[in-house]
C-alpha positions in Angstrom: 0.0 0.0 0.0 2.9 2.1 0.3 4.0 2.0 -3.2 0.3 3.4 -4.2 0.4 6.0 -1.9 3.8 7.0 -3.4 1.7 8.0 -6.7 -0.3 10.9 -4.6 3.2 12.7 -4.7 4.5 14.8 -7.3 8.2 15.1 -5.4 10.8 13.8 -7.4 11.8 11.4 -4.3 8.8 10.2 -4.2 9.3 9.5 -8.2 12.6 7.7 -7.4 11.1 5.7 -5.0 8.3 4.5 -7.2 11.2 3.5 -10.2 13.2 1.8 -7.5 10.4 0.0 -6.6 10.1 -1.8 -10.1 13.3 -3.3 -9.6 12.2 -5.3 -6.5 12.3 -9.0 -6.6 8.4 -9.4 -5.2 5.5 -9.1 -8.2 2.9 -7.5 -6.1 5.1 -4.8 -5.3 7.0 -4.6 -9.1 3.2 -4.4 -10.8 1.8 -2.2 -7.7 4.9 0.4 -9.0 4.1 0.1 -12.7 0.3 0.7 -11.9 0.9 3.7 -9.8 3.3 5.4 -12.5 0.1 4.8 -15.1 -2.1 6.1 -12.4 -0.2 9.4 -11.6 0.9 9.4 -15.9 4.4 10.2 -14.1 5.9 11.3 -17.7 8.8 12.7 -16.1 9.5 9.5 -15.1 9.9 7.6 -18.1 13.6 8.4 -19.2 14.3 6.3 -15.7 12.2 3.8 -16.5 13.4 3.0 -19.8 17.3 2.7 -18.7 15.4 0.3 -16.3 14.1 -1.7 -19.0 17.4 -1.6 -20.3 19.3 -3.2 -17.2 16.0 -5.6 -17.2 16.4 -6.9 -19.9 20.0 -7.2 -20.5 20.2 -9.2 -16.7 17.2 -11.6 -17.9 14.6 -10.1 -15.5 11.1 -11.1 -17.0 9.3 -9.6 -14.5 10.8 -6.1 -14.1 11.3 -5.4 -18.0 7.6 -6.6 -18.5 6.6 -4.2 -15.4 8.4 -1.3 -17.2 7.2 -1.9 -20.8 3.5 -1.6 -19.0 4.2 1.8 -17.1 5.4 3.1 -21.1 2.7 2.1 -22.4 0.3 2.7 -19.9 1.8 6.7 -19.8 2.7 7.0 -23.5 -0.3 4.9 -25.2 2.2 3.3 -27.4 3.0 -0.3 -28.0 6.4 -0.8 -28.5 7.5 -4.0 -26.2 10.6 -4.1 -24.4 13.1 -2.7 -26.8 14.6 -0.3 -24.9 16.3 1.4 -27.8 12.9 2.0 -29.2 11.7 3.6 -26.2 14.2 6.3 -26.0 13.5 7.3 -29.4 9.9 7.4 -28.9 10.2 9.5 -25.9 12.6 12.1 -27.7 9.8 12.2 -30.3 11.7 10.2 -33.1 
């Protein structure tokens, strides 16, 4: 409950708190994360979340990069999947 209260905040801890929180080796609180950068469309966010992705997917962790590829789409409306390369240039409007 403490990651969804985290989305109420516009601070930019409280942003690094909810990015950190995707990288955490329990679901609930990975998807909980994803779900409250959606919630709060934390765009400022994103750049973070992608070089997440990045690490994600590079160290084999299903669950995190699938977690972040939600929160971009979720924010962004876009479908791009976990191609983290794609991401970036989406967000810089490529």
């Amino acid at each position: 409950e403490a990651i969804l209260a985290l989305r109420r905040f516009g601070s930019a801890a409280a942003g690094a708190r909810l990015v950190a929180a995707l990288e955490d080796e329990d679901s609930f609180v990975v998807e909980r994360a994803a779900k409250s950068i959606v919630a709060g469309k934390r765009t400022e966010l994103l750049p973070a979340v992608v070089d997440l992705l990045d690490r994600a997917a590079r160290e084999g962790r299903i669950l995190q990069a699938r977690e972040c590829v939600n929160a971009l789409s979720g924010v962004t409306g876009e479908k791009i999947g976990p191609d983290a390369a794609a991401w970036r240039r989406a967000l810089r409007g490529n």
